[in-house]
PDB file of N, H, CA, C and O in Angstrom:
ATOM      1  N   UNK A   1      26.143  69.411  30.326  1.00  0.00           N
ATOM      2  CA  UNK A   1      24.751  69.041  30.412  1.00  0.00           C
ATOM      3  C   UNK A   1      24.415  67.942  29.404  1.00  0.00           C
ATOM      4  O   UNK A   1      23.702  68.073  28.409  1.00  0.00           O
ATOM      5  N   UNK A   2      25.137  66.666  29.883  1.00  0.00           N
ATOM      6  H   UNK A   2      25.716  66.559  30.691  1.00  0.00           H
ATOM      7  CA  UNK A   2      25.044  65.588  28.723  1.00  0.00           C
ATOM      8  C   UNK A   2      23.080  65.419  28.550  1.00  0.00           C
ATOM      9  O   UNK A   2      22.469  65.322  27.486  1.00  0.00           O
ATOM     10  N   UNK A   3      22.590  65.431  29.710  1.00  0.00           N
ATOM     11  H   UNK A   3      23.087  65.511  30.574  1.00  0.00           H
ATOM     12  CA  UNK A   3      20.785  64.873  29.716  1.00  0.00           C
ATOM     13  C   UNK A   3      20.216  65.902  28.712  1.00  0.00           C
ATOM     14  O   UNK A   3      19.390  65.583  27.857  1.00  0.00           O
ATOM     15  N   UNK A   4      20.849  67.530  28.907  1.00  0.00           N
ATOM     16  H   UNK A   4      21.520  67.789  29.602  1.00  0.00           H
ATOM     17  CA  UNK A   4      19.707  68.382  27.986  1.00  0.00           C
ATOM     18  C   UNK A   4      20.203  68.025  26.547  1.00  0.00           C
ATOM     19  O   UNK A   4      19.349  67.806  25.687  1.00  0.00           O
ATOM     20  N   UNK A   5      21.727  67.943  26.183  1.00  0.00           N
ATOM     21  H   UNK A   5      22.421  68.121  26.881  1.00  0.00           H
ATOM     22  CA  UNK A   5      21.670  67.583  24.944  1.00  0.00           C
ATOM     23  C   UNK A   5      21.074  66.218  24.117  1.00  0.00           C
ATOM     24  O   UNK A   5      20.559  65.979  23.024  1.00  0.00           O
ATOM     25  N   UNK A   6      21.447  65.532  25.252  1.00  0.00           N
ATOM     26  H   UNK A   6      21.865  65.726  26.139  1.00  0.00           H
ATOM     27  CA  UNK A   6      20.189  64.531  24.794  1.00  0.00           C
ATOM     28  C   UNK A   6      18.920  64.163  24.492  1.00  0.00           C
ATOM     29  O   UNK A   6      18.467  63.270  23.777  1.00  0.00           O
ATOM     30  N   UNK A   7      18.292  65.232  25.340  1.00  0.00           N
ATOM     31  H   UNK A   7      18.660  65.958  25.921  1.00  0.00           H
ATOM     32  CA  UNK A   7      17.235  65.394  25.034  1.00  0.00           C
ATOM     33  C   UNK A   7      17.321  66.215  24.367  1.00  0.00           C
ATOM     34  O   UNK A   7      16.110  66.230  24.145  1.00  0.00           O
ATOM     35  N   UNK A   8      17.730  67.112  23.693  1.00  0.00           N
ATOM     36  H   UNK A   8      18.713  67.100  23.873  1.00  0.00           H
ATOM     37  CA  UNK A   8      17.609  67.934  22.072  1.00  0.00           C
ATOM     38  C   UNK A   8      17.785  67.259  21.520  1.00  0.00           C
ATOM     39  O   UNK A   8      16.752  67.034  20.889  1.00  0.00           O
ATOM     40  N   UNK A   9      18.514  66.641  21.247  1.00  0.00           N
ATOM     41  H   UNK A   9      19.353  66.824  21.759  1.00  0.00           H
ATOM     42  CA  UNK A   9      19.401  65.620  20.064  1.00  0.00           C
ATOM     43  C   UNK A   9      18.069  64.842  19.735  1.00  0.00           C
ATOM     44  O   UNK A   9      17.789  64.483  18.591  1.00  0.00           O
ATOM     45  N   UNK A  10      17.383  64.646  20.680  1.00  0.00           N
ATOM     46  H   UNK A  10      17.610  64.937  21.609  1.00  0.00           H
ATOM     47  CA  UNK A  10      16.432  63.508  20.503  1.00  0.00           C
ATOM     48  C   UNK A  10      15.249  64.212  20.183  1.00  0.00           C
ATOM     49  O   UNK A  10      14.315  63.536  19.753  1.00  0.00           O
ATOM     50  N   UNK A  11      15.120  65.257  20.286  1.00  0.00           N
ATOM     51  H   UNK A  11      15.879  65.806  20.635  1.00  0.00           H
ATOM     52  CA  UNK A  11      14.075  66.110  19.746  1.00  0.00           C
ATOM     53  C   UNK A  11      13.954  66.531  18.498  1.00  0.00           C
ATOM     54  O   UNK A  11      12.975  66.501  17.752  1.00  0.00           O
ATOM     55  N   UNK A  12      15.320  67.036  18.286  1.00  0.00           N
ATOM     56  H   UNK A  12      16.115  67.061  18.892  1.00  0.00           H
ATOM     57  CA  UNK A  12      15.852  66.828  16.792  1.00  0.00           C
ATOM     58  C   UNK A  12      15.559  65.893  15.774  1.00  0.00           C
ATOM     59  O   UNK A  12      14.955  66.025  14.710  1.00  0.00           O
ATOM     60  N   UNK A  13      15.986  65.132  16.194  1.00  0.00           N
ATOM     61  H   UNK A  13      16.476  65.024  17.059  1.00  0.00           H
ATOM     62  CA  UNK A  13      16.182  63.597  15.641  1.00  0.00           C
ATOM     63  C   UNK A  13      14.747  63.053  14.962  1.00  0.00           C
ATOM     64  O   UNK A  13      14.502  62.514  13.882  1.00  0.00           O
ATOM     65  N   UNK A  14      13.816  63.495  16.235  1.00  0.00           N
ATOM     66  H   UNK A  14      14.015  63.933  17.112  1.00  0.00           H
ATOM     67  CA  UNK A  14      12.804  63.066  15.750  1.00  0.00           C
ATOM     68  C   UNK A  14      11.793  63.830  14.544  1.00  0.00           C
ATOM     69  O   UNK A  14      11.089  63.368  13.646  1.00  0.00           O
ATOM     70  N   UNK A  15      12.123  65.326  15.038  1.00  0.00           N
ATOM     71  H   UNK A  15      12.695  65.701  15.767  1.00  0.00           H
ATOM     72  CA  UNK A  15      11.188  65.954  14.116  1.00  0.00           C
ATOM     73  C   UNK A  15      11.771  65.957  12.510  1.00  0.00           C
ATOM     74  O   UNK A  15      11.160  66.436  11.554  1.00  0.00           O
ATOM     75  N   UNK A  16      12.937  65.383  12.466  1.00  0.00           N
ATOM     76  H   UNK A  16      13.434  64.994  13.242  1.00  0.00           H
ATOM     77  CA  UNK A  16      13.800  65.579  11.441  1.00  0.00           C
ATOM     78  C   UNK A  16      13.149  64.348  10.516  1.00  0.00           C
ATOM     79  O   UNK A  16      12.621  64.390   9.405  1.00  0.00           O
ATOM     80  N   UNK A  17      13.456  62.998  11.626  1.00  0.00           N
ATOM     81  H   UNK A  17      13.885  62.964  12.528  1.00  0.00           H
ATOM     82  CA  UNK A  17      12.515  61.699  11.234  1.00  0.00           C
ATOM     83  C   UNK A  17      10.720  61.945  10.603  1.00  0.00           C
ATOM     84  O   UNK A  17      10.196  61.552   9.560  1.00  0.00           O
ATOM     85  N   UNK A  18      10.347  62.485  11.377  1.00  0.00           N
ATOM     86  H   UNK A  18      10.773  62.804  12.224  1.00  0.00           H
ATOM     87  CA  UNK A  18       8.650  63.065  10.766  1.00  0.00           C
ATOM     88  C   UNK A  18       8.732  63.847   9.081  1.00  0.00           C
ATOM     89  O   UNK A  18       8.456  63.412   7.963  1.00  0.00           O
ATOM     90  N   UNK A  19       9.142  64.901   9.472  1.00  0.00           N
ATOM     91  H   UNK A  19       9.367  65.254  10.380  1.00  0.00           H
ATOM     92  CA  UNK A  19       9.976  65.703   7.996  1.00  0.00           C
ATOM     93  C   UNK A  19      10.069  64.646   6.838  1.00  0.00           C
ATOM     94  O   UNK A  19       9.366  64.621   5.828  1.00  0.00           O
ATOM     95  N   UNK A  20      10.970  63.870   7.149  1.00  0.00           N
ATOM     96  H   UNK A  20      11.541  63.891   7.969  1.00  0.00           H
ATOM     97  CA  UNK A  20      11.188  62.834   6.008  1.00  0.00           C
ATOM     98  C   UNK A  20      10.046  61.872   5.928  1.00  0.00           C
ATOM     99  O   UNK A  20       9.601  61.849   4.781  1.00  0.00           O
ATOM    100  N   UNK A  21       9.452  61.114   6.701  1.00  0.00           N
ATOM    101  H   UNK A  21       9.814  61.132   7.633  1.00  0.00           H
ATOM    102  CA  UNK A  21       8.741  60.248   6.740  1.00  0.00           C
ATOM    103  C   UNK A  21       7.394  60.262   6.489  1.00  0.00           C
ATOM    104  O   UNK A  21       6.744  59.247   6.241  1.00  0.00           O
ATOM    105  N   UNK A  22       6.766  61.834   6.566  1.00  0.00           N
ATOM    106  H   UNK A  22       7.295  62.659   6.768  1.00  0.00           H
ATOM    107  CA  UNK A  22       5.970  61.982   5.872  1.00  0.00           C
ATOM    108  C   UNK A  22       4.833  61.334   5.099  1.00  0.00           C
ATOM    109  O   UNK A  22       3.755  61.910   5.249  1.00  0.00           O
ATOM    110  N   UNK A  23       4.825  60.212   4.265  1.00  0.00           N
ATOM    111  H   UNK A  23       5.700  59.744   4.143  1.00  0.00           H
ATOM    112  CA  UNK A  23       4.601  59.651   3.274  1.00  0.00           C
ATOM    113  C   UNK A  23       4.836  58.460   3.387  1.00  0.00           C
ATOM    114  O   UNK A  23       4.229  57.618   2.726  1.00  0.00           O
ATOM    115  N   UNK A  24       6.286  58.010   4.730  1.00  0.00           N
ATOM    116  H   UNK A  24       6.779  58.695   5.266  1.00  0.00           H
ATOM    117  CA  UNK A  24       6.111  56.561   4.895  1.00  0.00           C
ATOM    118  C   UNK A  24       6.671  56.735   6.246  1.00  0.00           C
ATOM    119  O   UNK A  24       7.808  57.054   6.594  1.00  0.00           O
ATOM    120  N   UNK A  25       5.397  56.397   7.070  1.00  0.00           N
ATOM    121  H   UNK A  25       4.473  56.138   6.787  1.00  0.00           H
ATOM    122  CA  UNK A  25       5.681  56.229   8.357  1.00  0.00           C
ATOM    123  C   UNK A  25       7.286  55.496   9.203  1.00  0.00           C
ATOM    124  O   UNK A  25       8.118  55.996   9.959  1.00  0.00           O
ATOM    125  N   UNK A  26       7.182  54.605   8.808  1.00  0.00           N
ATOM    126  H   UNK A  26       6.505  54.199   8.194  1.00  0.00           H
ATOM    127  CA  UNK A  26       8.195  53.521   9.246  1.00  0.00           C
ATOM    128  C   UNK A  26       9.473  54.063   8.591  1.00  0.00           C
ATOM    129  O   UNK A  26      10.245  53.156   8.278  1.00  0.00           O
ATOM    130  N   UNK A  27       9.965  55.486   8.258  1.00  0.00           N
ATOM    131  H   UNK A  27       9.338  56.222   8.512  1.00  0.00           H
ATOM    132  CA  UNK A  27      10.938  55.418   7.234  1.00  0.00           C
ATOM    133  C   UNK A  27      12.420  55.490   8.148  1.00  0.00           C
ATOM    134  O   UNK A  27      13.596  55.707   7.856  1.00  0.00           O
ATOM    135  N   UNK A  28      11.794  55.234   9.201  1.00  0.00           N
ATOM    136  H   UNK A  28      10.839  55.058   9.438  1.00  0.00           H
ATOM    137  CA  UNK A  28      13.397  56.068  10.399  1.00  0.00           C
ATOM    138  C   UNK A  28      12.991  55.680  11.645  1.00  0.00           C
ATOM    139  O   UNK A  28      11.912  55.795  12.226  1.00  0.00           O
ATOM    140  N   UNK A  29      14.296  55.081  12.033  1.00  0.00           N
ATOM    141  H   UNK A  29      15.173  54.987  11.561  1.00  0.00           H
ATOM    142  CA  UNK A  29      13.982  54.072  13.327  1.00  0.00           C
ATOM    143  C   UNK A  29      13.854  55.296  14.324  1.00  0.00           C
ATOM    144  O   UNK A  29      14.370  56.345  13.938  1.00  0.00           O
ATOM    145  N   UNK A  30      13.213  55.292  15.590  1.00  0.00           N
ATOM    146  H   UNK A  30      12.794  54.440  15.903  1.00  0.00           H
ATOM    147  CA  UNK A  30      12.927  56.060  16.978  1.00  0.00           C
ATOM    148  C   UNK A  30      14.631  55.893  17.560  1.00  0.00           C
ATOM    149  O   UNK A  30      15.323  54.925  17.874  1.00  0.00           O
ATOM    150  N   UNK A  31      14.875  57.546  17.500  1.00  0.00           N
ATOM    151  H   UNK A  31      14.313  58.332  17.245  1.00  0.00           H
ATOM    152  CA  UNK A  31      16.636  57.507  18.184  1.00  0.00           C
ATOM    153  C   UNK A  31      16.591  56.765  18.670  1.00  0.00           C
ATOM    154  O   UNK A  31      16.846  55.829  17.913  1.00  0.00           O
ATOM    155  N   UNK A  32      16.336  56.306  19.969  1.00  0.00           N
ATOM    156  H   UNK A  32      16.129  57.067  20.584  1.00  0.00           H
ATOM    157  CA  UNK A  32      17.047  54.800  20.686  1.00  0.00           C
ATOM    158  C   UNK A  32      17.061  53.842  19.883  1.00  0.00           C
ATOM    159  O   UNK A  32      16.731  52.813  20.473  1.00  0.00           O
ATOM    160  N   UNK A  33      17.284  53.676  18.816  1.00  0.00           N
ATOM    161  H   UNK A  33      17.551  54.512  18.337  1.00  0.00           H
ATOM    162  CA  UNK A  33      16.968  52.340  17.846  1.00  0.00           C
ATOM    163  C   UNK A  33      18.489  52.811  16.714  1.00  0.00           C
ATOM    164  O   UNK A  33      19.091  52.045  15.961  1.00  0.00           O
ATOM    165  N   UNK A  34      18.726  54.084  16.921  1.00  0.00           N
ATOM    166  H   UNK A  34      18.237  54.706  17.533  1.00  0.00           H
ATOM    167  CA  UNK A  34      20.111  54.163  16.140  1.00  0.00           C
ATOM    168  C   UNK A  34      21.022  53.583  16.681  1.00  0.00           C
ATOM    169  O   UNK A  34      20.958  53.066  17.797  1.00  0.00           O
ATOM    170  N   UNK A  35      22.393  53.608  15.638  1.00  0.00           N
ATOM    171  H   UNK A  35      22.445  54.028  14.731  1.00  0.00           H
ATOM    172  CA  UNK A  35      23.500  52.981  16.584  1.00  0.00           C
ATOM    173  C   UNK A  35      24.318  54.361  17.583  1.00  0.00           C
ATOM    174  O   UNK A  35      24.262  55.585  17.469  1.00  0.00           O
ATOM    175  N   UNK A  36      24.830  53.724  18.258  1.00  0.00           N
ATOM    176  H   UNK A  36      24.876  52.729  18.350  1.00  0.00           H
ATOM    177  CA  UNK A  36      25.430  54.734  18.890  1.00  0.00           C
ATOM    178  C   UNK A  36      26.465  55.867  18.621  1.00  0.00           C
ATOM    179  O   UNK A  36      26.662  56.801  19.399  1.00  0.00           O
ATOM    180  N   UNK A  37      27.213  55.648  17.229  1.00  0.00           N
ATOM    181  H   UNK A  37      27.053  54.889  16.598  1.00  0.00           H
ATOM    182  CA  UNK A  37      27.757  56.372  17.101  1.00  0.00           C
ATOM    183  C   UNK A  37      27.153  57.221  16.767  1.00  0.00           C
ATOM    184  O   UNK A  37      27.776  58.282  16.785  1.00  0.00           O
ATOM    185  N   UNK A  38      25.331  57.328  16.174  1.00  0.00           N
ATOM    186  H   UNK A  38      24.825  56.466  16.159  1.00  0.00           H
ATOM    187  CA  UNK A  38      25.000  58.429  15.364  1.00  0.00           C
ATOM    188  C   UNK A  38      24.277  58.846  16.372  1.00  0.00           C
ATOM    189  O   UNK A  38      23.810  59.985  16.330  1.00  0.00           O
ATOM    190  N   UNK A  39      24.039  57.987  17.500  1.00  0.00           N
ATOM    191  H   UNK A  39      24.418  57.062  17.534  1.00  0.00           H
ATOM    192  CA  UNK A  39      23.420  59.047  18.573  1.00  0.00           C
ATOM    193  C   UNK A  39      24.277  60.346  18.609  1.00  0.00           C
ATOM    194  O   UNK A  39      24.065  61.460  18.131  1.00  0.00           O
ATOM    195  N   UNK A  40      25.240  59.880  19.278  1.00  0.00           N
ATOM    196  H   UNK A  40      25.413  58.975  19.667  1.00  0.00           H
ATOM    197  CA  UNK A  40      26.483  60.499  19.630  1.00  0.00           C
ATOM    198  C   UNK A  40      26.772  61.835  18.884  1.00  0.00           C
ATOM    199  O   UNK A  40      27.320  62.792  19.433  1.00  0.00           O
ATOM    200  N   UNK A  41      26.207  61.817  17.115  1.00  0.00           N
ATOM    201  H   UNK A  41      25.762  61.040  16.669  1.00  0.00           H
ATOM    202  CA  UNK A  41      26.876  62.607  16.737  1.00  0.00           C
ATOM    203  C   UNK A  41      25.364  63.527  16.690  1.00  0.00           C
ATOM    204  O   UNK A  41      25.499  64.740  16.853  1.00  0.00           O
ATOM    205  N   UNK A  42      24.302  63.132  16.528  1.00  0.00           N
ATOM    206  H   UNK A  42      24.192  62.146  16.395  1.00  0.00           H
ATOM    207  CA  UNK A  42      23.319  64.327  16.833  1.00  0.00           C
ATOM    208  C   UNK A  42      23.104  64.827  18.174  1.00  0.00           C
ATOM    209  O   UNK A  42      22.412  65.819  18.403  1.00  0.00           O
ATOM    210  N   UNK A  43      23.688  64.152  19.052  1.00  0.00           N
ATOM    211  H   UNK A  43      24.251  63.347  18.866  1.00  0.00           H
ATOM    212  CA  UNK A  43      23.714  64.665  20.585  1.00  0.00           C
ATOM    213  C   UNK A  43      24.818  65.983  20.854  1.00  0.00           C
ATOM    214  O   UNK A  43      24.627  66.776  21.776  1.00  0.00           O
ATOM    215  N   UNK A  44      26.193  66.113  19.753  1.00  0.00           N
ATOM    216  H   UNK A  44      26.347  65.469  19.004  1.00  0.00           H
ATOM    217  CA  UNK A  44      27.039  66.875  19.730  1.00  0.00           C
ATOM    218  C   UNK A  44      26.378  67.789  18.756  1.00  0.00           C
ATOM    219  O   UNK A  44      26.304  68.935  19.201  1.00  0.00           O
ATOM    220  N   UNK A  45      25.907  67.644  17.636  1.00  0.00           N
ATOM    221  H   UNK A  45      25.967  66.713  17.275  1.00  0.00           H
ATOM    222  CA  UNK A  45      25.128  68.611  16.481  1.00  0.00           C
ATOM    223  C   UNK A  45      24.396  69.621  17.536  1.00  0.00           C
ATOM    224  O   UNK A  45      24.755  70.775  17.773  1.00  0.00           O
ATOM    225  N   UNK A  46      23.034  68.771  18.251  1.00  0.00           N
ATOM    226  H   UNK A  46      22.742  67.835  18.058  1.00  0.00           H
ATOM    227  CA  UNK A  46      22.584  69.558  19.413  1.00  0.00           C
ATOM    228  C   UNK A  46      23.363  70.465  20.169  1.00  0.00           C
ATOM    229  O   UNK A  46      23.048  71.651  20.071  1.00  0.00           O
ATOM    230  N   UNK A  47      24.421  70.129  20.987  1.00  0.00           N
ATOM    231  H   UNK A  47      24.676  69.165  21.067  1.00  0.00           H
ATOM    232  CA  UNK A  47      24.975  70.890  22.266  1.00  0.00           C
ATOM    233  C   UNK A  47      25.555  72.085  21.159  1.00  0.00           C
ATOM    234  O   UNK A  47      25.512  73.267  21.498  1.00  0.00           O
ATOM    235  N   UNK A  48      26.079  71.699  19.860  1.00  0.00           N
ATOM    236  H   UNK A  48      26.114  70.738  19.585  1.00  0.00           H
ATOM    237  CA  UNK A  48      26.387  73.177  19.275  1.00  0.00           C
ATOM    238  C   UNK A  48      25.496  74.085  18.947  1.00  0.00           C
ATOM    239  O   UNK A  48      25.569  75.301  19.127  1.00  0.00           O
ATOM    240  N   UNK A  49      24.663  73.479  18.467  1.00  0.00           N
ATOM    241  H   UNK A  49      24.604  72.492  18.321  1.00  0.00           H
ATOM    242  CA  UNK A  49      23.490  74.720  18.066  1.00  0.00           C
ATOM    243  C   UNK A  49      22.907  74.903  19.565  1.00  0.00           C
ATOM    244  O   UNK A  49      22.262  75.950  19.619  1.00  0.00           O
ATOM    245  N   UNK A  50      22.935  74.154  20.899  1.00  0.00           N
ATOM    246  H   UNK A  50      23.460  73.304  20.855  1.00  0.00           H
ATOM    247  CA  UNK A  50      22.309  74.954  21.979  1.00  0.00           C
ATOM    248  C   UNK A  50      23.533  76.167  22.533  1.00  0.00           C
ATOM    249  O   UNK A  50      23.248  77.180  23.173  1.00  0.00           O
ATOM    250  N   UNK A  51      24.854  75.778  22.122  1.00  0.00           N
ATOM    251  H   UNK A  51      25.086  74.956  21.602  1.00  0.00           H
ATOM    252  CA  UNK A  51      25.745  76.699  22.673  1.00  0.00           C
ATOM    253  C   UNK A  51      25.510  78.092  21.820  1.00  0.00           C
ATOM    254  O   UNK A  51      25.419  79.239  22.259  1.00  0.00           O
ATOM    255  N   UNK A  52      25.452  77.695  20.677  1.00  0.00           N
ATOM    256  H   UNK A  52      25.526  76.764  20.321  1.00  0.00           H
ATOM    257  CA  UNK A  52      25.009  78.875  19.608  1.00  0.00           C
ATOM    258  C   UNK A  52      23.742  79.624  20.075  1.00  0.00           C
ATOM    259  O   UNK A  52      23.685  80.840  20.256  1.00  0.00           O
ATOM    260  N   UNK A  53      22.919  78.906  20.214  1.00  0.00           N
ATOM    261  H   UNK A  53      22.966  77.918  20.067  1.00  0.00           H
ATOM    262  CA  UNK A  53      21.650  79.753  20.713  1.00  0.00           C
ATOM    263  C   UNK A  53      21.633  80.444  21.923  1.00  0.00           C
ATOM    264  O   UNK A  53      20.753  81.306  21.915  1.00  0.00           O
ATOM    265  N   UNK A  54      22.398  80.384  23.170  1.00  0.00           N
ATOM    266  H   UNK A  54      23.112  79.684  23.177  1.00  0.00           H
ATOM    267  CA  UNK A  54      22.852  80.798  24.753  1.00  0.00           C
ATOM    268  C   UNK A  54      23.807  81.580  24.396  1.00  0.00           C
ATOM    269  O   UNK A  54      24.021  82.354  25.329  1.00  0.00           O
ATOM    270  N   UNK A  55      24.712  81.844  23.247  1.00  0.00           N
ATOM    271  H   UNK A  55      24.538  81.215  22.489  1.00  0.00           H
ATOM    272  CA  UNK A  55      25.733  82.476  23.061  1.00  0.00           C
ATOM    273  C   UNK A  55      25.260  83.942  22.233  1.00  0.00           C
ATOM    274  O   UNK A  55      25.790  85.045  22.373  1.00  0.00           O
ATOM    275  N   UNK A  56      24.128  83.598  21.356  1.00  0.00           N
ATOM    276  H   UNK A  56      23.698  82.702  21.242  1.00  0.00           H
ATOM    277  CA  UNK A  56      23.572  84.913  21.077  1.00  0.00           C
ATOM    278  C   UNK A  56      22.502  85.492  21.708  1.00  0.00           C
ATOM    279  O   UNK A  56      21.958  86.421  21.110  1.00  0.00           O
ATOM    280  N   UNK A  57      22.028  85.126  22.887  1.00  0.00           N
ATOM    281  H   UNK A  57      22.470  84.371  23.373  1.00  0.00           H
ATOM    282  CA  UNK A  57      21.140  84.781  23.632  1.00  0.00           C
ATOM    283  C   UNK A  57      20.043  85.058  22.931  1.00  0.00           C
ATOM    284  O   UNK A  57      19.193  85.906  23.204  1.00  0.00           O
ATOM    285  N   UNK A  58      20.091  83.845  21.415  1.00  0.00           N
ATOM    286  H   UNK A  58      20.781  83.156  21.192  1.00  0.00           H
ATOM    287  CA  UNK A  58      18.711  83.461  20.828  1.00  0.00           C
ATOM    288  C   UNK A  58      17.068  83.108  21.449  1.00  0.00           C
ATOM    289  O   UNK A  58      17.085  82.124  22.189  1.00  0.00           O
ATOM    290  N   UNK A  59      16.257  83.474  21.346  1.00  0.00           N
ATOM    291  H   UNK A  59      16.243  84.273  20.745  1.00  0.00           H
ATOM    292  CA  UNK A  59      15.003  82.456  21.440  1.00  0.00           C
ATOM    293  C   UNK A  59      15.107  81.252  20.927  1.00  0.00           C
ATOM    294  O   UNK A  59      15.217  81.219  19.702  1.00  0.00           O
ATOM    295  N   UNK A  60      15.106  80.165  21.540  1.00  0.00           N
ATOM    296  H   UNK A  60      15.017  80.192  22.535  1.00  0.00           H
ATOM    297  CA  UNK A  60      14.953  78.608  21.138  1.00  0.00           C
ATOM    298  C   UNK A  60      14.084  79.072  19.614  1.00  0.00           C
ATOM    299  O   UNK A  60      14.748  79.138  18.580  1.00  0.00           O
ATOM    300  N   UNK A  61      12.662  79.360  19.584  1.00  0.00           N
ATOM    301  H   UNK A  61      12.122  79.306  20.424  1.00  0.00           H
ATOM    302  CA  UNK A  61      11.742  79.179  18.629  1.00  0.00           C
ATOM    303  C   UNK A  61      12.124  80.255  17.385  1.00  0.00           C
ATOM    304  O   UNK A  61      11.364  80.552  16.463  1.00  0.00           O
ATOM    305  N   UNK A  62      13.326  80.701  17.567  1.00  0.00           N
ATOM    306  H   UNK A  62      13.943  80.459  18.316  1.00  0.00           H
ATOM    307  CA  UNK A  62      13.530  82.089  16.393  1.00  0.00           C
ATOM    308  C   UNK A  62      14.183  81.428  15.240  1.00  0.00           C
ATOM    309  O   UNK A  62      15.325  80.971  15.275  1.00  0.00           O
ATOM    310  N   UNK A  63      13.258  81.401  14.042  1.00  0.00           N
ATOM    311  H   UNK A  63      12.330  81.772  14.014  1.00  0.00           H
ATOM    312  CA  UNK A  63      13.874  80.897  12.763  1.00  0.00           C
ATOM    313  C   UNK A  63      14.959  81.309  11.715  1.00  0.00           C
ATOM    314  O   UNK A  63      15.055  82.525  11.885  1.00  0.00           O
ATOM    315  N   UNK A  64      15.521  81.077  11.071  1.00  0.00           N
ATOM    316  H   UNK A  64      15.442  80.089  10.933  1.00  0.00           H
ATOM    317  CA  UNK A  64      16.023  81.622  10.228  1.00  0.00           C
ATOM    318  C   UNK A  64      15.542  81.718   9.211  1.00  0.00           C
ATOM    319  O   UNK A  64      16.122  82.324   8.309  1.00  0.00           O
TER     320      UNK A  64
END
């Protein structure tokens, strides 16, 4: 499911970007603006933590 991890990855990506940026808007380019290898590697970060979450059959929204 390359599209859903992408779209996590990119969901990720972003709220991770907000988190930091906080205080300075502009601090982190909009994923499509990374290079590709680091797409790549939060798109794989994603598919593990979604395999992790289907594998304990987590709630998406359950924190640690």
């Amino acid at each position: 499911m390359p599209d859903q991890n992408r779209y996590l990855a990119e969901m990720g990506y972003t709220a991770y970007a907000r988190s930091r940026s906080f205080d300075q808007p502009a601090l982190l380019p909009p994923f499509d603006d990374l290079p590709e290898a680091e797409q790549r590697a939060w798109i794989r970060a994603s598919a593990a933590i979604r395999r992790r979450v289907v594998k304990w059959n987590m709630p998406a929204e359950q924190e640690a």
